[in-house]
C-alpha positions in Angstrom: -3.0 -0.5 13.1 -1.2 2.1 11.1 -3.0 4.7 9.1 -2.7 5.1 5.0 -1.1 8.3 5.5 1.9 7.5 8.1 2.6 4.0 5.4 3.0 6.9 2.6 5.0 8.8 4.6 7.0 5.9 5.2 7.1 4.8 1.9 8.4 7.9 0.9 11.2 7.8 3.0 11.9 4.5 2.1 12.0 5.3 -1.9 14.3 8.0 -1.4 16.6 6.9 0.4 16.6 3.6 -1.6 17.2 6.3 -4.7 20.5 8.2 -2.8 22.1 4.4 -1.6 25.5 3.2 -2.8 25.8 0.6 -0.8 26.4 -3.0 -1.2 24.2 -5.1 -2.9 22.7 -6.6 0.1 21.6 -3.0 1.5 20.3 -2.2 -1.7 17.8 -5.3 -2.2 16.7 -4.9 1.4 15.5 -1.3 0.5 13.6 -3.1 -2.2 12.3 -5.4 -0.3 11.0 -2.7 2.4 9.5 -0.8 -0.2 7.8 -3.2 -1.9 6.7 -4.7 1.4 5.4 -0.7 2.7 3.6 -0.5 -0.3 1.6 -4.1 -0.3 0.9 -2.7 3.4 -0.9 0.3 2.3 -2.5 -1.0 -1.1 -4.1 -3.8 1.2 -5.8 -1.3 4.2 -6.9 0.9 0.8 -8.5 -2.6 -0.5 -9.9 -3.7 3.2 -11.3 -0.7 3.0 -12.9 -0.3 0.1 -14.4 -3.7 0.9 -15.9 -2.7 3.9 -18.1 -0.1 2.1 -19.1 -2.4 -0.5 -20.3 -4.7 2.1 -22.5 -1.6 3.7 -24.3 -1.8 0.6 -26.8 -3.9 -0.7 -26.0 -6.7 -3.0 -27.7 -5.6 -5.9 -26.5 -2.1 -5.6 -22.8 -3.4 -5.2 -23.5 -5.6 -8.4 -24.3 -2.5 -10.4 -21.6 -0.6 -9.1 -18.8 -2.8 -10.3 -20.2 -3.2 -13.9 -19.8 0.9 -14.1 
């Protein structure tokens, strides 16, 4: 499984080179598409992750921690 920081990195790339292309059309929407698709990548392992540490908590304490 890939790391947050590597999908950044990635992303990164990704965003500026899709921000110096001229191409056609076509190479154009496929950078969209892999950015869009890098980002969904690492927002999910961020949220998977998040999860997991909610579920290390009780369920009263996670209760009163998303209320905050």
């Amino acid at each position: 499984m890939a790391n947050v920081e590597k999908l950044q990195e990635h992303l990164k790339k990704a965003k500026s080179k899709l921000a110096e292309t001229k191409g056609t059309e076509i190479e154009v929407r496929k950078m969209k598409k892999k950015t869009k698709r890098l980002a969904r990548k690492s927002n999910k392992i961020t949220a998977t992750e998040k999860m997991a540490e909610l579920k290390k908590k009780k369920k009263k304490d996670r209760k009163a921690g998303s209320s905050d």
